[in-house]
Structure formats: C-alpha cells, structure tokens
C-alpha positions as CSV (number, residue, x, y, z in Angstrom):
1,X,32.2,63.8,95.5
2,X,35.5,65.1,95.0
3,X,35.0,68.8,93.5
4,X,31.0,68.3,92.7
5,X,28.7,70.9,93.7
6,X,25.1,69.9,93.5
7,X,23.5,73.1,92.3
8,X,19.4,72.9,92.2
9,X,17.4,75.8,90.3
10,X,16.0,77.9,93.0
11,X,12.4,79.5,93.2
12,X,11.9,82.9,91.6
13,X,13.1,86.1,93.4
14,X,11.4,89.4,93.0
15,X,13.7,92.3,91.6
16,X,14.4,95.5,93.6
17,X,11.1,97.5,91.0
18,X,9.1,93.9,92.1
19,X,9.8,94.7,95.5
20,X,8.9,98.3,96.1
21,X,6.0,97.6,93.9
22,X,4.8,95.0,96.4
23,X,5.5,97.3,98.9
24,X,3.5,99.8,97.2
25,X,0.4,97.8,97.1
26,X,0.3,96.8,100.7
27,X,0.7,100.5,101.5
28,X,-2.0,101.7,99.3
29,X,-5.0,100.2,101.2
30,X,-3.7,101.7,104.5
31,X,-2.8,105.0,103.1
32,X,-4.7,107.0,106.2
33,X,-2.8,105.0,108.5
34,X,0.4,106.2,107.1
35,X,-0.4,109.3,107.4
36,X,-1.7,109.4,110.3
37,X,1.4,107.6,111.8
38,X,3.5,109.8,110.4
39,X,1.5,113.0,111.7
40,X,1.8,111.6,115.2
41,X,4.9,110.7,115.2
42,X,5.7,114.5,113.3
43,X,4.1,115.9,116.2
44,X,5.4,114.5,118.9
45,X,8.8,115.4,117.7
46,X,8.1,118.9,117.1
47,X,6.9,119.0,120.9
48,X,10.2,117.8,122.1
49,X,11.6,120.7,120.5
50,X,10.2,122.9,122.5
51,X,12.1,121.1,125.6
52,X,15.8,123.1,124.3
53,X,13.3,126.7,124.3
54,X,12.4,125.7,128.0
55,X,15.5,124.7,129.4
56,X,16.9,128.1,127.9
57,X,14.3,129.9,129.7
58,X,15.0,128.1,133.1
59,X,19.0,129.0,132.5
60,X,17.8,132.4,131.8
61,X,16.1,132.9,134.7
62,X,18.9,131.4,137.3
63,X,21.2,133.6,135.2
64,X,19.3,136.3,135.7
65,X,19.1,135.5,139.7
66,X,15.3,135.0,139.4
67,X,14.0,133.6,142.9
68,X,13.5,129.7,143.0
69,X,9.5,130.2,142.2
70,X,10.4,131.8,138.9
71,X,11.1,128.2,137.5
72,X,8.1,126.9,138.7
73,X,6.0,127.4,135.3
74,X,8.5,126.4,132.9
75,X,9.7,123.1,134.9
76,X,5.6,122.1,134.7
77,X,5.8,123.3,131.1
78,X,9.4,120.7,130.8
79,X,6.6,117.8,132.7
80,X,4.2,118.6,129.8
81,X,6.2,118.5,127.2
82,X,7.7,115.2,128.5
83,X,4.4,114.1,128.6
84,X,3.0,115.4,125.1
85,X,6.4,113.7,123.4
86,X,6.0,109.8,125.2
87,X,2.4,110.2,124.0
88,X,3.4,111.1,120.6
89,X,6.2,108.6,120.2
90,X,4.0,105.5,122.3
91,X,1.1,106.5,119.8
92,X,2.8,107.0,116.6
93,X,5.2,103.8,117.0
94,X,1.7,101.6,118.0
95,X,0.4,103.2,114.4
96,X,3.5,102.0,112.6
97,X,3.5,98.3,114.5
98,X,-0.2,98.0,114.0
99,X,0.5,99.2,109.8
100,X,3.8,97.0,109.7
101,X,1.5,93.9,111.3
102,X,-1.0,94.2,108.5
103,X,1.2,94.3,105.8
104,X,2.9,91.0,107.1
105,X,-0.6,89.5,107.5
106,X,-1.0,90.4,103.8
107,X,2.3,89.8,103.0
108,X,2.3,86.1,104.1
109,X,-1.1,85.9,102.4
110,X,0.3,86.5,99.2
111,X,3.2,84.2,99.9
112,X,1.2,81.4,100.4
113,X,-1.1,82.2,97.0
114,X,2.1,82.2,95.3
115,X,3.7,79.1,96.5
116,X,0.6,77.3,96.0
117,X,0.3,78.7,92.3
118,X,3.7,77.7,91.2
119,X,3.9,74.5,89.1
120,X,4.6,71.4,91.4
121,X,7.9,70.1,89.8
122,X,9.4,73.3,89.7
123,X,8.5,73.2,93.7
124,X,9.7,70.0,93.9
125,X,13.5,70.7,92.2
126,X,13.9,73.5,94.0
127,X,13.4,71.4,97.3
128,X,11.4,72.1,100.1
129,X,14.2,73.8,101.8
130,X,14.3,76.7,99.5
131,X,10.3,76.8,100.2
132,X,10.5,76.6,104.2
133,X,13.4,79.3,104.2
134,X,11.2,81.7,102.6
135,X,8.1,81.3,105.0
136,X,10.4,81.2,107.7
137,X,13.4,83.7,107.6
138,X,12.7,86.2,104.9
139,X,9.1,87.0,106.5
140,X,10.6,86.5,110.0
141,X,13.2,89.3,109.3
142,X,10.7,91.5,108.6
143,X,8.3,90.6,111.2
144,X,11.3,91.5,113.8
145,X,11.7,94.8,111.6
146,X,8.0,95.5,112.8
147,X,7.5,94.7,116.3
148,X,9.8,94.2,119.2
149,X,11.2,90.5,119.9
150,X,12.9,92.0,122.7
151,X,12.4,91.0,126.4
152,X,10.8,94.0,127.7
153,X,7.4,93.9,126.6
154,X,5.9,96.8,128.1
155,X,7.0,99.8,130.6
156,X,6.4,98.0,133.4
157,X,8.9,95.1,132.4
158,X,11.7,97.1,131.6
159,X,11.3,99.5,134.9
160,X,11.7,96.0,136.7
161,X,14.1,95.3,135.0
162,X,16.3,97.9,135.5
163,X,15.6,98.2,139.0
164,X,16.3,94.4,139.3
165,X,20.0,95.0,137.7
166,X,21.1,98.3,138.7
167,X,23.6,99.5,135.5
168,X,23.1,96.8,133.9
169,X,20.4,98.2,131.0
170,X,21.6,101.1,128.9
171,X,19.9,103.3,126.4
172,X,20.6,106.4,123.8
173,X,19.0,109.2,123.2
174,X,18.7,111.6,120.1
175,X,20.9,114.1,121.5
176,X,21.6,116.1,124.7
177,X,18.6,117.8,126.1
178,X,15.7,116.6,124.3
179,X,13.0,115.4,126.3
180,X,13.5,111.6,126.3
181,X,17.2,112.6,127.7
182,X,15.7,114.7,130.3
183,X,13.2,112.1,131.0
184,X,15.7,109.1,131.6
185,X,17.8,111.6,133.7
C-alpha cells in the first residue's frame, strides 16, 4: 500500500456548546453540592488569610521587644488557623471528588445509552477501536481529573513516605506565609 491511507468514518463528537451543555445537566441535579463545595472551600481560604494578619502581629510584638509570653496567643491562634484551613481544604476537596465521581457515574451512564442507541453498521465501520477508546481514555482522563491516581492515598501514606526517603518528595505552596507553607515548615 504504497501512499494509501485507509480512512474509516469515525463515531460522532460532541461540539464545544454540546459539551458544556452536558456538563450543564450533570451539574444541575447536584447544584447544593456545588455550592456547598465551593462555600467550604471559599472558607477555608479566607481563614488562611488570616495567617499573614497573625504572623504580623507576632513580628510586631518581637519588634516591639514584647517578653516571649506575649506570642503565646497568637502562635495558638497560627495552630487554629492551621487547623480551620486543612479542615476546609480536606472537606471542600472530598465535596468536589465525591461531585466529580457522580458526574463520571452519570457520565459513563450516558455513554453506554448512547453507544448502545447508535445504529449497528455505523458502529461497525467506525470499528470497535474508535468505541473502546472512548470508554477507556476519554472517560479515564477525566476520571484522573477527579480523583487522585497518585500513590499517596491518604496522610498517613505520604508522611511515610517522606520519612522513608528523606528529600526525596517535594511540594508548592500558594505563596510565602500562608498557612499550608507554615504548616509544611
């Protein structure tokens, strides 16, 4: 087959409107989870702002040549904060997983309803690898969007982990001084 491509007629793809009305109607059933996910999440990075306010207090105070007692309160307050924020971000990121899992679920649902609707020959010429690629990478990419592959499954894993491979696992923060910086420090 000296220049011949073999060209087969693929199965139908949604358009960009298609797509974010798709999106759109997995989203509208779970509407309270959405916002509550994003009021969690909103809230728990409004109490990391406080951490800059508190670490300006505790320079303040060793400026001022406070004794060491005087930065007892707002170091508890820095704790708290710390506290308030990994609640927030473990709570509002569990919402999102838990939405982003039930729109794959429904997702796949509709997949299937679809593939099984179309005509068989048009199945057929498109080939079954056109079929399998879709239930397998297109939803799989997603699916990875969603929820962590990664090998840390919880906390615990990644604490032992790193203390298993000392500078070996790295992380970023979202900036100097906010509480998850503080916190890895």
């Amino acid at each position: 087959m000296s220049g011949a491509t073999l060209e087969r007629a693929l199965l139908p793809t949604a358009t960009a409107a298609q797509t974010w009305a798709a999106v759109r109607a997995l989203l509208r059933p779970r509407r309270m989870l959405v916002v509550l996910a994003v009021a969690v999440l909103t809230v728990g990075t409004a109490i990391g702002l406080v951490t800059i306010r508190l670490l300006g207090h505790v320079v303040d105070l060793v400026a001022d040549g406070r004794p060491a007692d005087a930065i007892t309160a707002p170091v508890i307050a820095l704790v708290l904060v710390a506290i308030g924020q990994a609640v927030g971000a473990g709570w509002g990121l569990t919402l999102v997983a838990r939405l982003g899992e039930g729109m794959l679920a429904d997702l796949r649902e509709r997949f299937i309803d679809r593939a099984l609707a179309l005509p068989l020959d048009q199945v057929e010429e498109a080939g079954t690898g056109d079929l399998t690629s879709r239930v397998t990478n297109d939803v799989t990419v997603i699916g990875t969007a969603v929820r962590s592959d990664g090998p840390y499954k919880t906390f615990k894993d990644l604490i032992g982990a790193a203390r298993r491979s000392p500078g070996k696992i790295t992380y970023s923060t979202s900036g100097i001084a906010t509480t998850n910086h503080i916190a890895m420090e």
